[in-house]
Structure formats: structure tokens, C-alpha cells
C-alpha positions in Angstrom: 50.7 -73.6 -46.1 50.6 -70.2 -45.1 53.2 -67.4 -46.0 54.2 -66.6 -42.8 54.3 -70.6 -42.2 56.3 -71.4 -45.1 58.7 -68.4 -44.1 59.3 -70.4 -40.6 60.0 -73.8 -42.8 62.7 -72.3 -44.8 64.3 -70.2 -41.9 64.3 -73.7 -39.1 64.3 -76.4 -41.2 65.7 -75.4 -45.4 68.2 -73.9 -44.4 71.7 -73.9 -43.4 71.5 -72.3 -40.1 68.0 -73.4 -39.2 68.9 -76.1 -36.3 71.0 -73.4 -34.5 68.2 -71.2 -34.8 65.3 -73.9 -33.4 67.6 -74.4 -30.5 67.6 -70.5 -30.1 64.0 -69.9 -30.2 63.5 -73.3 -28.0 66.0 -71.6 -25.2 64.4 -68.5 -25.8 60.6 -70.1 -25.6 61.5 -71.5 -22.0 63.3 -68.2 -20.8 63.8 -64.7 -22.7 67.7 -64.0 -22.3 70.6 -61.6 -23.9 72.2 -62.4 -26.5 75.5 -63.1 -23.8 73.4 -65.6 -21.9 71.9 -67.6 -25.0 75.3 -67.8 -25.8 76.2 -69.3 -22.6 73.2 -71.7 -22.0 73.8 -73.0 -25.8 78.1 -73.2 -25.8 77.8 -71.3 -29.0 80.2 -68.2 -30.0 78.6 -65.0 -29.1 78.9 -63.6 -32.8 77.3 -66.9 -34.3 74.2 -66.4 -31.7 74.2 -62.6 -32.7 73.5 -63.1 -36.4 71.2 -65.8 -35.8 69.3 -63.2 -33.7 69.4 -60.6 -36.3 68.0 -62.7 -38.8 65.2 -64.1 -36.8 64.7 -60.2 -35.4 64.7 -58.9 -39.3 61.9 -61.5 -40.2 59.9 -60.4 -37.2 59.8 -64.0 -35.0 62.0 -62.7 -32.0 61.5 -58.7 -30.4 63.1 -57.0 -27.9 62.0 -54.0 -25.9 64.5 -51.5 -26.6 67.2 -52.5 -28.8 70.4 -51.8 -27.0 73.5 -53.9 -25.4 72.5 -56.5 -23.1 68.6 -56.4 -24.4 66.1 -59.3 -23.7 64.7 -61.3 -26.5 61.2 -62.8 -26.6 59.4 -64.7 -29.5 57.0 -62.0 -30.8 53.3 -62.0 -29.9 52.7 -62.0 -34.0 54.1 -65.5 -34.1 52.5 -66.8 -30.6 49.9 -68.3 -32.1 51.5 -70.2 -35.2 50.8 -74.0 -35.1 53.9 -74.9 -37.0 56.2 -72.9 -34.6 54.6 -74.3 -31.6 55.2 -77.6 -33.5 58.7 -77.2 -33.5 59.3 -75.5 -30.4 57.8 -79.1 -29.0 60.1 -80.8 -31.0 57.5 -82.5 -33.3 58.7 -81.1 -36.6 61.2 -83.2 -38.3 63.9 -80.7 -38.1 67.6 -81.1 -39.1 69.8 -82.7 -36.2 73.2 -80.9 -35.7 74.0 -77.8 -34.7 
């Protein structure tokens, strides 16, 4: 397993947060939103999706074009091409259940 691969394990699936974040990159996958809208279309609090984000923006999986209020998110082309995130954006990893 690759480092970039094993980075994607422990961020979706080893850790706490990681089922919250698959169902952000899955909305995400299907249609690049805000952070306001991802936090409609998933009935999650807007601070909870807004970390979430962060973390996933920090480690490089989701961009934006400018970074401002009300910015669209979009996986980033770097991890386009990843097997084991197409995997679980599919839904065949064996990630937590739960939110």
C-alpha cells in the first residue's frame, strides 16, 4: 500500500471521523457544493462539515478555487486517479457504518 493510499485508510476508515468524511467526499464526488449546501444535503451541523473539510483540504483530497465564504469544493485532480478512493467512493471498501 502506497503512502498516499494508506493516508486515505486512516483518514475514511481508522479513524473517528472517517464515515462522516466518506459521506462528504461521496456527496461531493456526485456534485461539488459549499460547505452550507453539504451541510444541508447531509443534515449535518454546518461547523461539524466545516472541520471535516478542513482536514480533508489540509491533506490535499478536496480543493477549492479561491478560498473564500460560500466556495465550491471538488476532490482534487491529485487524488482522481487513486484506486482505493474510487473504491470507496463506490461503496466497496468495508468502511465504518454510522455517521
Amino acid at each position: 500500500m502506497d503512502s498516499k493510499t494508506r493516508l486515505l485508510y486512516w483518514l475514511l476508515n481508522a479513524s473517528r471521523g472517517g464515515p462522516t468524511r466518506v459521506r462528504i467526499l461521496k456527496t461531493i464526488d456526485k456534485k461539488p457544493m459549499n460547505l452550507n449546501q453539504l451541510s444541508n444535503s447531509l443534515s449535518l451541523d454546518y461547523k461539524t462539515v466545516q472541520g471535516h473539510v478542513e482536514l480533508l483540504i489540509e491533506n490535499e483530497i478536496l480543493e477549492t478555487p479561491k478560498k473564500k465564504y460560500g466556495s465550491i469544493y471538488f476532490i482534487s485532480a491529485e487524488w482522481e486517479d487513486n484506486d482505493y478512493l474510487k473504491e470507496v467512493l463506490r461503496g466497496n471498501c468495508d468502511e465504518k457504518k454510522g455517521k
